[in-house]
N, CA, C and O atoms as a Tinker XYZ file with bonds, in Angstrom:
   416  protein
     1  N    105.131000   41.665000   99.310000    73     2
     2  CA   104.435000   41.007000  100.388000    64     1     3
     3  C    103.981000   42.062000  101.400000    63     2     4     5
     4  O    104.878000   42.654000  102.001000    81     3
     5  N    102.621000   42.397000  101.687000    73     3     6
     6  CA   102.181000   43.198000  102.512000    64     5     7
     7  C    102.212000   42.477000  103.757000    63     6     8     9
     8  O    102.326000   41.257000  103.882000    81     7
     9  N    102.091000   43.412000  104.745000    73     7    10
    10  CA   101.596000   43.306000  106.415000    64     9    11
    11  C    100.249000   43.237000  106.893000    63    10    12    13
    12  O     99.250000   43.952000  106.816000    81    11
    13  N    100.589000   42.007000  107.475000    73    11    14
    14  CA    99.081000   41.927000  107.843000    64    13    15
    15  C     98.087000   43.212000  108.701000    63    14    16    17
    16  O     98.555000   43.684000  109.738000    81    15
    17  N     97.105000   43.568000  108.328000    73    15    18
    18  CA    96.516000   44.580000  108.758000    64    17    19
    19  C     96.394000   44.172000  110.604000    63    18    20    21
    20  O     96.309000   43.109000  111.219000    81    19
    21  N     96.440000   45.615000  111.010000    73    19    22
    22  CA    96.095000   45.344000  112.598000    64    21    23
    23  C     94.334000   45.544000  112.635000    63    22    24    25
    24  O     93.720000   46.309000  111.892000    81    23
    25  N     93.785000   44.753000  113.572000    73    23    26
    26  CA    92.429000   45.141000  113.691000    64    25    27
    27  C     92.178000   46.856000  114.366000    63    26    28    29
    28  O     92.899000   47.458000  115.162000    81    27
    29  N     91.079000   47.248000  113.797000    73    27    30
    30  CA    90.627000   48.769000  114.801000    64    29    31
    31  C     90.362000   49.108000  116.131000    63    30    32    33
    32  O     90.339000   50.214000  116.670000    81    31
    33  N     90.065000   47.422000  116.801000    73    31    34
    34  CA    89.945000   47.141000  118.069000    64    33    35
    35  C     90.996000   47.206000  118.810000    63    34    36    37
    36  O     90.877000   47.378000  120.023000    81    35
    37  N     92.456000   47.055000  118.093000    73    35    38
    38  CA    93.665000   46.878000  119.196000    64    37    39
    39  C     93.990000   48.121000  119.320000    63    38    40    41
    40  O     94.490000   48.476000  120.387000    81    39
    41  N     93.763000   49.173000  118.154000    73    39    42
    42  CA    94.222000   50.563000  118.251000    64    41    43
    43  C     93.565000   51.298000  119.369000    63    42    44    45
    44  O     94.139000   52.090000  120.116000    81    43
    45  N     91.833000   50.835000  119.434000    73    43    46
    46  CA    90.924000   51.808000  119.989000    64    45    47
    47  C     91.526000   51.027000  121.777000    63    46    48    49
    48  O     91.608000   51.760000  122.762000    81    47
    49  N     91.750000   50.036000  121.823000    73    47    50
    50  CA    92.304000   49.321000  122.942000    64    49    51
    51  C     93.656000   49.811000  124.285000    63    50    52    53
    52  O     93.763000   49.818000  125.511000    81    51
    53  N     94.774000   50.295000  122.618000    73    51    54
    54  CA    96.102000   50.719000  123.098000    64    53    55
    55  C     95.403000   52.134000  123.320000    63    54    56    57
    56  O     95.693000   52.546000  124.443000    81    55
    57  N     94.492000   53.105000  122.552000    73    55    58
    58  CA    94.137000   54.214000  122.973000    64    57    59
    59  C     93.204000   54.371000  124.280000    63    58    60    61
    60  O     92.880000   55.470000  124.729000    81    59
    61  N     92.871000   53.313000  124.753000    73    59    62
    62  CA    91.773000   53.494000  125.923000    64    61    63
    63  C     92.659000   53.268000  127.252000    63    62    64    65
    64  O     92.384000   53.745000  128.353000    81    63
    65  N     93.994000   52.291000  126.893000    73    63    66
    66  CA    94.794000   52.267000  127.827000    64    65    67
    67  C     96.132000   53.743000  128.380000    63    66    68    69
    68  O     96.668000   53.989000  129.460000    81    67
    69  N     96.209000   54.348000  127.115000    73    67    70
    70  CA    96.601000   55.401000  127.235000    64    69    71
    71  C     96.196000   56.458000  128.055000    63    70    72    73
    72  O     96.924000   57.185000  128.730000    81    71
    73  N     94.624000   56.499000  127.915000    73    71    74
    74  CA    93.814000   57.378000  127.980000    64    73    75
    75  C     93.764000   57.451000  129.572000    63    74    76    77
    76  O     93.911000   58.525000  130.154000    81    75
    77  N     93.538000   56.183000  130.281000    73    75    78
    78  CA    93.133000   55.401000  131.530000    64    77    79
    79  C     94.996000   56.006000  132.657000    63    78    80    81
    80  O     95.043000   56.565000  133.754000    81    79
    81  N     96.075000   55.600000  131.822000    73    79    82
    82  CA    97.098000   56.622000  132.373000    64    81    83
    83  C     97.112000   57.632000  132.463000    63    82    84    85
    84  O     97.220000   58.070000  133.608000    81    83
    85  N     97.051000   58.222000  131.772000    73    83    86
    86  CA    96.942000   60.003000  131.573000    64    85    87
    87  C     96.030000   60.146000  132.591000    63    86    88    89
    88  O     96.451000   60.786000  133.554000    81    87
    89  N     94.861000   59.719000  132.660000    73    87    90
    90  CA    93.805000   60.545000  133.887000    64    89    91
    91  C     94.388000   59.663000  135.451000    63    90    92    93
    92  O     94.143000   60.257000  136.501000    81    91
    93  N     95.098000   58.353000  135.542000    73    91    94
    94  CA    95.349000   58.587000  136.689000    64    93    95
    95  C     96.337000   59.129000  137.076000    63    94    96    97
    96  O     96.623000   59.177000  138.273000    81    95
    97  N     97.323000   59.837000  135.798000    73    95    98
    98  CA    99.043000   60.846000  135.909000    64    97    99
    99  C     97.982000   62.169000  136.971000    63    98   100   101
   100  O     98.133000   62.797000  138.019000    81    99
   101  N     96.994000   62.038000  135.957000    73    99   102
   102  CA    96.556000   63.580000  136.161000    64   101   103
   103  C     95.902000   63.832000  137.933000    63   102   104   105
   104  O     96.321000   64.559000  138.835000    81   103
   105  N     94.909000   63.020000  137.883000    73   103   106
   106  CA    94.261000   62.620000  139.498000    64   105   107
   107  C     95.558000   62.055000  140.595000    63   106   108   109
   108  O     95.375000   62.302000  141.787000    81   107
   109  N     96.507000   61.507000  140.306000    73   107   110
   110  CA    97.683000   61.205000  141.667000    64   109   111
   111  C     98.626000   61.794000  141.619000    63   110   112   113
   112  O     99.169000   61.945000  142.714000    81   111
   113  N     99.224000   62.335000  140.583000    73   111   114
   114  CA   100.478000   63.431000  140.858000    64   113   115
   115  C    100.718000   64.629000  141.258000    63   114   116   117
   116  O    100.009000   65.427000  140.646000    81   115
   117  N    101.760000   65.373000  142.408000    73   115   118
   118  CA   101.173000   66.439000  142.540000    64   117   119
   119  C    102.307000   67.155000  141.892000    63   118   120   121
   120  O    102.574000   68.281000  142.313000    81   119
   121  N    103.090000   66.583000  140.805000    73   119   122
   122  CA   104.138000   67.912000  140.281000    64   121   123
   123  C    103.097000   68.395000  138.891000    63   122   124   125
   124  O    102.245000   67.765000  138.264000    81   123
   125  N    103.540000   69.590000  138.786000    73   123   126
   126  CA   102.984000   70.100000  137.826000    64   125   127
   127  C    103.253000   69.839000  136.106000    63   126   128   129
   128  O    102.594000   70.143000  135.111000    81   127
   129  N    104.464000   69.174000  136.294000    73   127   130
   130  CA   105.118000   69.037000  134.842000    64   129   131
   131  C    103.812000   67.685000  134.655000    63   130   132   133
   132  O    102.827000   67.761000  133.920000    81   131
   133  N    104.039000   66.976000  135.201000    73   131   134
   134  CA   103.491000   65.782000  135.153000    64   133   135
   135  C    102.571000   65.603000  135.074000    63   134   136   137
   136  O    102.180000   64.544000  134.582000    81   135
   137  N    101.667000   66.627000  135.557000    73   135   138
   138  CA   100.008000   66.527000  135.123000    64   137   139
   139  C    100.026000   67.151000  133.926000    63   138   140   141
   140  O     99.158000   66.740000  133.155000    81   139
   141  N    100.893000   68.213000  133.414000    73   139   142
   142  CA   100.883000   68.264000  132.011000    64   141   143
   143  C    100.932000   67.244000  130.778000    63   142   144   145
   144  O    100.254000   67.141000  129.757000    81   143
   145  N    102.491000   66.223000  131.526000    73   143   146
   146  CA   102.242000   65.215000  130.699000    64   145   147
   147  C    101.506000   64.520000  130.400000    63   146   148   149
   148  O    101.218000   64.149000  129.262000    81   147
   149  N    100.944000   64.139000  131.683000    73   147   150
   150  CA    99.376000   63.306000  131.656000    64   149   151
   151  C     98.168000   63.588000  130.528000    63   150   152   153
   152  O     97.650000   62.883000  129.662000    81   151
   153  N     97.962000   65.081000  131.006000    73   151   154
   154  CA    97.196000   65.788000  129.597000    64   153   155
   155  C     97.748000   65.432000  128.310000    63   154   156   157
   156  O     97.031000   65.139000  127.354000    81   155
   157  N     98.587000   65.446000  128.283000    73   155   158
   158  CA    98.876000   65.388000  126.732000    64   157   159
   159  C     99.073000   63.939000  126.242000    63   158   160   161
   160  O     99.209000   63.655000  125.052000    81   159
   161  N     99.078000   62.969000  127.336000    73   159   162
   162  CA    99.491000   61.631000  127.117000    64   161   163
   163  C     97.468000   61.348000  126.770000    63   162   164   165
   164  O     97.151000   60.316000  126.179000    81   163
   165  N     96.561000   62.162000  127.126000    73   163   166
   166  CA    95.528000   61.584000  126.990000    64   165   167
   167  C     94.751000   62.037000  125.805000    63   166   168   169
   168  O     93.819000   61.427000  125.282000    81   167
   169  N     95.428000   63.592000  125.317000    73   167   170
   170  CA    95.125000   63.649000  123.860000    64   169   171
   171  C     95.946000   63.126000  123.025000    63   170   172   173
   172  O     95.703000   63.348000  121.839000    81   171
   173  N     96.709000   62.593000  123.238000    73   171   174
   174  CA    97.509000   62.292000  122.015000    64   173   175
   175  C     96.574000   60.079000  122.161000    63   174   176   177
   176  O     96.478000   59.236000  121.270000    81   175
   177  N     96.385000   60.048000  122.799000    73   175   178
   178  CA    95.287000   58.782000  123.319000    64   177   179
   179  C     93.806000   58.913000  122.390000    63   178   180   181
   180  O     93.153000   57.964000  121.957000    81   179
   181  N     93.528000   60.240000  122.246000    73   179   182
   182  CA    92.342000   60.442000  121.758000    64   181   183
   183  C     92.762000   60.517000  120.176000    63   182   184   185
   184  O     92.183000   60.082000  119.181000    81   183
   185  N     93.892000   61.179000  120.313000    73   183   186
   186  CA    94.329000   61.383000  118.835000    64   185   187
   187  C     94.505000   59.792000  117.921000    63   186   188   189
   188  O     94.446000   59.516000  116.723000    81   187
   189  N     94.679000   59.196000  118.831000    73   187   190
   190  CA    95.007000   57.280000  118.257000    64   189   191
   191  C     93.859000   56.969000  117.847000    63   190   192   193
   192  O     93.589000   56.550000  116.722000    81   191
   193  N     93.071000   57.169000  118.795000    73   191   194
   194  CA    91.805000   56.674000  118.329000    64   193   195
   195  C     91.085000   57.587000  117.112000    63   194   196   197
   196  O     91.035000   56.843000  116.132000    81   195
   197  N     90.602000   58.682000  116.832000    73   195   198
   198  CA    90.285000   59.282000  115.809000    64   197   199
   199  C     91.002000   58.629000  114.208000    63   198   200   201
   200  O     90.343000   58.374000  113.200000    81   199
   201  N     92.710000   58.454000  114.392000    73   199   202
   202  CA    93.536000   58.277000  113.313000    64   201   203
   203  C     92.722000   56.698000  113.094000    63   202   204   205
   204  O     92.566000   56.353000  111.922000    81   203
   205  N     92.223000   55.776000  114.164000    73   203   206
   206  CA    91.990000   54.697000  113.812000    64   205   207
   207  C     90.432000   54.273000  113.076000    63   206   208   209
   208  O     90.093000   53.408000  112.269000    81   207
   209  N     89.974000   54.969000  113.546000    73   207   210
   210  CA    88.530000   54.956000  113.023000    64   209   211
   211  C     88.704000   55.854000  111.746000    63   210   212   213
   212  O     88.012000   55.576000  110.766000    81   211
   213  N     89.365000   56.653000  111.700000    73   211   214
   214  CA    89.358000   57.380000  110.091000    64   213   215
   215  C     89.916000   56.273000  109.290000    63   214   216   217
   216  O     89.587000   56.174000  108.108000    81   215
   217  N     90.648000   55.516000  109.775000    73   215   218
   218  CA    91.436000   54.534000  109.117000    64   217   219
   219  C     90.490000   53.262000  108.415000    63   218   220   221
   220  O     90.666000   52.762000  107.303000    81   219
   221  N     89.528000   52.940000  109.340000    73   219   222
   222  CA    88.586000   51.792000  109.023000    64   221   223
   223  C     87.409000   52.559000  108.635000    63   222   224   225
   224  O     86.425000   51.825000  108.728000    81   223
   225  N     87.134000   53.600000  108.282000    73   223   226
   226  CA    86.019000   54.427000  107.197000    64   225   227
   227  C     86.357000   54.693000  106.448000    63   226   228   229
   228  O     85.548000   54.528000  105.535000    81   227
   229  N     87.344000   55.148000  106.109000    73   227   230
   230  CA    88.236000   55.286000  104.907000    64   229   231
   231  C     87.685000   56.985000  104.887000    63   230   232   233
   232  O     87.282000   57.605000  103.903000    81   231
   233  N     87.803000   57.420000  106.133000    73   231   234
   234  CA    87.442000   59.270000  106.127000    64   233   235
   235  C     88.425000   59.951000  106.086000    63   234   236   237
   236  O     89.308000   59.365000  106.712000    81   235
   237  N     88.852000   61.087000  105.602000    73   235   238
   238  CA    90.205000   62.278000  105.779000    64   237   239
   239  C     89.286000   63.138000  106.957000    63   238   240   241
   240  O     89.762000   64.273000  106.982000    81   239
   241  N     88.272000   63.044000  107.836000    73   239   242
   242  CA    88.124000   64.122000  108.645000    64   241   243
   243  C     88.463000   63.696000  109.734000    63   242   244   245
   244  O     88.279000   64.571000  110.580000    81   243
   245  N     89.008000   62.475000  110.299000    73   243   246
   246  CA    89.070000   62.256000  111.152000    64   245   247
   247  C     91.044000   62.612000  111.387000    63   246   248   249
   248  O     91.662000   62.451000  112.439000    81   247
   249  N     91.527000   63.026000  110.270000    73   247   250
   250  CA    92.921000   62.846000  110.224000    64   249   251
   251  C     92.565000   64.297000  110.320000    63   250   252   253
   252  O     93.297000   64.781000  111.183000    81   251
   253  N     91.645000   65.349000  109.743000    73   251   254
   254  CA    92.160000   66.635000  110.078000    64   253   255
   255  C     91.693000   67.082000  111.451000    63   254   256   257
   256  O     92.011000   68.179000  111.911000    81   255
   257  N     91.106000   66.411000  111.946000    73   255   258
   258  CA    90.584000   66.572000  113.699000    64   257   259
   259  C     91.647000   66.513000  114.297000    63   258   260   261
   260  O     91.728000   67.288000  115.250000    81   259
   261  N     93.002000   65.519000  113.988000    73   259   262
   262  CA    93.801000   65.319000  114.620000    64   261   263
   263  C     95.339000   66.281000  114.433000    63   262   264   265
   264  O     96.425000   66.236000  115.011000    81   263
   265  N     94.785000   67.120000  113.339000    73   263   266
   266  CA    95.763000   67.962000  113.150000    64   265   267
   267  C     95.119000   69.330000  114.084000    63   266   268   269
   268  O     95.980000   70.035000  114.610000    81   267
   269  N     94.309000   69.549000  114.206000    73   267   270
   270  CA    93.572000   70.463000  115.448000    64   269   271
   271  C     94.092000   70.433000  116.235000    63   270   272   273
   272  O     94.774000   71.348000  116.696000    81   271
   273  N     93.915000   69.142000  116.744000    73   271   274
   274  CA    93.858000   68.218000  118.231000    64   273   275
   275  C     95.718000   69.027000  118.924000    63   274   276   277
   276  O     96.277000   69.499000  119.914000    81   275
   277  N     95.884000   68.704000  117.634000    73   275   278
   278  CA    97.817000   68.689000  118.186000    64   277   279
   279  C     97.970000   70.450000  118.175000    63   278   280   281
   280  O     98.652000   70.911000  119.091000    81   279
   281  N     97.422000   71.344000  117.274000    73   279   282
   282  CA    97.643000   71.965000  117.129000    64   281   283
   283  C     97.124000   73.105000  118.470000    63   282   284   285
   284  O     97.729000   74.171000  118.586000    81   283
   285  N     95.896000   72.732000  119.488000    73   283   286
   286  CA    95.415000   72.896000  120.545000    64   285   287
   287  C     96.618000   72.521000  121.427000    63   286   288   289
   288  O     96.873000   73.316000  122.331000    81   287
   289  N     97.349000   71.498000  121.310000    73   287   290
   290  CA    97.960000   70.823000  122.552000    64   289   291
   291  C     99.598000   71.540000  122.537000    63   290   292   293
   292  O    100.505000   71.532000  123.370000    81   291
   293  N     99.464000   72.132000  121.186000    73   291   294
   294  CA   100.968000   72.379000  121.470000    64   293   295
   295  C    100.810000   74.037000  121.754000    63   294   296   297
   296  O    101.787000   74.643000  122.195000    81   295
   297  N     99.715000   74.654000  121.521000    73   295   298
   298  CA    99.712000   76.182000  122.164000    64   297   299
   299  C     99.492000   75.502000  123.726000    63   298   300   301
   300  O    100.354000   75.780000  124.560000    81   299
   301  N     98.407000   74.658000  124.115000    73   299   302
   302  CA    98.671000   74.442000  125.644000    64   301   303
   303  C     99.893000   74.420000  126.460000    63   302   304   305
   304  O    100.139000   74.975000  127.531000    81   303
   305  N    100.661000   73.587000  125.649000    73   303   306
   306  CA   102.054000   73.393000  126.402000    64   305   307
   307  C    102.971000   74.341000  126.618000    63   306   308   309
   308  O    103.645000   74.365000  127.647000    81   307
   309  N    103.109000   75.457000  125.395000    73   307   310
   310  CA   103.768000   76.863000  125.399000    64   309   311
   311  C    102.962000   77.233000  126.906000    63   310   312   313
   312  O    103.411000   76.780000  127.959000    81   311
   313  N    101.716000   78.113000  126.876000    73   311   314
   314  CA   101.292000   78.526000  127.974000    64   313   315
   315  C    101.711000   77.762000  128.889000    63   314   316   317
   316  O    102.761000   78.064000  129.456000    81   315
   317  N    100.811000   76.269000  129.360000    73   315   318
   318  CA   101.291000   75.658000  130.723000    64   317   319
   319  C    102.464000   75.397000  130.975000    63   318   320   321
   320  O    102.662000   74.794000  132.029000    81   319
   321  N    103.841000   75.807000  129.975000    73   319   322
   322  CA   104.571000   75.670000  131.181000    64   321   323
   323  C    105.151000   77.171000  131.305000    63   322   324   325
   324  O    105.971000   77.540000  132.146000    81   323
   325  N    104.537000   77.992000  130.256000    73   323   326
   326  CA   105.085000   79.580000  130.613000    64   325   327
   327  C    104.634000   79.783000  132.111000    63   326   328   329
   328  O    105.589000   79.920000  132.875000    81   327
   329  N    103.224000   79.839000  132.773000    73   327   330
   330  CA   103.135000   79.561000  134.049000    64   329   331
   331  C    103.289000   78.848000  134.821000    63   330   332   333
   332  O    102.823000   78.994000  135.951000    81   331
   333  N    104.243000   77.494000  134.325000    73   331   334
   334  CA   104.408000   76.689000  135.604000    64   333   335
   335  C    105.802000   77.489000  136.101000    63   334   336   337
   336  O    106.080000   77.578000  137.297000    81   335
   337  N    106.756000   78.133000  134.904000    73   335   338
   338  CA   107.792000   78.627000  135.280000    64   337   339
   339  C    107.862000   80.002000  135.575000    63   338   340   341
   340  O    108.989000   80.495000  135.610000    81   339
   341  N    106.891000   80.718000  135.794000    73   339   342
   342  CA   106.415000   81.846000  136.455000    64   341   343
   343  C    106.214000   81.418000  137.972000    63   342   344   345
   344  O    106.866000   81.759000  138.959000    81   343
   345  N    105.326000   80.732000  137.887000    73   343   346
   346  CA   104.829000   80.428000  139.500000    64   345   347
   347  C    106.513000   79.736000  140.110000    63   346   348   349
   348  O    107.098000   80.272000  141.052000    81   347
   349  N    107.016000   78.641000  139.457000    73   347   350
   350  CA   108.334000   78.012000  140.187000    64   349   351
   351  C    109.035000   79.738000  140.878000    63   350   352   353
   352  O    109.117000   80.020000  142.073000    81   351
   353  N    109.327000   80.377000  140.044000    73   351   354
   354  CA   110.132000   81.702000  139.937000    64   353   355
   355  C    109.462000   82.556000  141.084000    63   354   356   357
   356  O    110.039000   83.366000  141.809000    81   355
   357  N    108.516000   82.312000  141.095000    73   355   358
   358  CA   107.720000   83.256000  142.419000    64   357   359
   359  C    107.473000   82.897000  143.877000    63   358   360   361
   360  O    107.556000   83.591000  144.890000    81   359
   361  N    107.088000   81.385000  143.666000    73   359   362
   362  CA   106.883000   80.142000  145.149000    64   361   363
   363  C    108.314000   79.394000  145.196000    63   362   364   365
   364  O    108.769000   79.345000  146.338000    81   363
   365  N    108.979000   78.905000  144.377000    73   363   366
   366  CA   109.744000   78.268000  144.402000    64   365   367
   367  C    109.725000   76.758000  144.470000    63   366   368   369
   368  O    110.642000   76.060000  144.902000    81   367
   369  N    108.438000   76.295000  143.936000    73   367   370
   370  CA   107.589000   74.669000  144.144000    64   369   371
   371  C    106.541000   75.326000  143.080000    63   370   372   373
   372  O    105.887000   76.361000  142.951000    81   371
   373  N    106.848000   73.745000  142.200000    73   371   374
   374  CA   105.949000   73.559000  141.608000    64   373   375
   375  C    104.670000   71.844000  141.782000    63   374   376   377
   376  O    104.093000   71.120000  140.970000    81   375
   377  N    104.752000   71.890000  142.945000    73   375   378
   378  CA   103.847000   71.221000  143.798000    64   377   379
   379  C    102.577000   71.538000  143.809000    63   378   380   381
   380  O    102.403000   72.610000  144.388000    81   379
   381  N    101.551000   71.026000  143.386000    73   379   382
   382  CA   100.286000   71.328000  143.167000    64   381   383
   383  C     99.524000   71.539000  144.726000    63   382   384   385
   384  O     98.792000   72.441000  145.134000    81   383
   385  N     99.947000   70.517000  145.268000    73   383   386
   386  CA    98.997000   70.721000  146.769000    64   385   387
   387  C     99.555000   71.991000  147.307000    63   386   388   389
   388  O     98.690000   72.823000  147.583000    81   387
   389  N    101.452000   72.536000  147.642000    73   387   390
   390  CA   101.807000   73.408000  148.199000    64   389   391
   391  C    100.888000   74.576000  147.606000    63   390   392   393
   392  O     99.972000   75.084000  148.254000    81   391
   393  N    101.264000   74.977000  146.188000    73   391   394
   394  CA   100.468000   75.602000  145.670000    64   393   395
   395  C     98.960000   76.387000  146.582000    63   394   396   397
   396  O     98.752000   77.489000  147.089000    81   395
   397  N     98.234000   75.232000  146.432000    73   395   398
   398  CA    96.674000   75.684000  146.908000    64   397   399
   399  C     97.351000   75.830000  148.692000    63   398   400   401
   400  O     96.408000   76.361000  149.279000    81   399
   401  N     97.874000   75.727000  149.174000    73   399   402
   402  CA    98.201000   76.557000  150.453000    64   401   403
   403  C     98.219000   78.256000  150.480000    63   402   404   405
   404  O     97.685000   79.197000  151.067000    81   403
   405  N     99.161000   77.984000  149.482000    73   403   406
   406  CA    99.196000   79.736000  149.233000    64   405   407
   407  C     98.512000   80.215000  149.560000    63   406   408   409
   408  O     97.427000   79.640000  149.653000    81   407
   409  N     98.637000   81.773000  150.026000    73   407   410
   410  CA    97.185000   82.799000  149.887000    64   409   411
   411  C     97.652000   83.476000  148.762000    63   410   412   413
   412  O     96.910000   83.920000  147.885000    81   411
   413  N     98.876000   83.565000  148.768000    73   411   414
   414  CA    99.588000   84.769000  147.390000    64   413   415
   415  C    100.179000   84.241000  146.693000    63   414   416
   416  O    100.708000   84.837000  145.755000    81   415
């Protein structure tokens, strides 16, 4: 007995709602971890959607876009937080607004 299929609309749906968090994590928070998460909460949003439309074309390129996708996001995350924990280590806040106070 199979499962009933989900439509492509609820996927592209749960991915647009994802997407819609992530950019307001990114635009109202001012810790730095957190706008990271945000970023990544909005590719991995984009990544839903690609897996879903490859899914209802019956394409494999849309599944290797998404092996990119991750593969972009996880060198991002090495770097962004190698400098978020540089800067903590130097300012002692990783506060985005304190931050742009700085002169140094």
């Amino acid at each position: 007995m199979e499962a009933p299929a989900v439509a492509t609309e609820l996927y592209v749906l749960l991915s647009a709602v994802l997407f819609i968090l992530g950019a307001l994590g990114v635009l109202l928070r001012r810790n730095a971890i957190l706008v990271f998460m945000s970023v990544e909460l909005m590719l991995n949003a984009a990544n839903l959607a690609l897996v879903a439309f490859a899914r209802q074309w019956g394409n494999g390129g849309g599944h290797l876009m998404v092996f990119f996708v991750m593969t972009v996001a996880a060198a991002e995350v090495a770097v962004g937080l190698a400098l978020i924990v540089a800067i903590y280590r130097t300012k002692k806040s990783i506060d985005i607004d304190l931050l742009h106070r700085f002169k140094d």
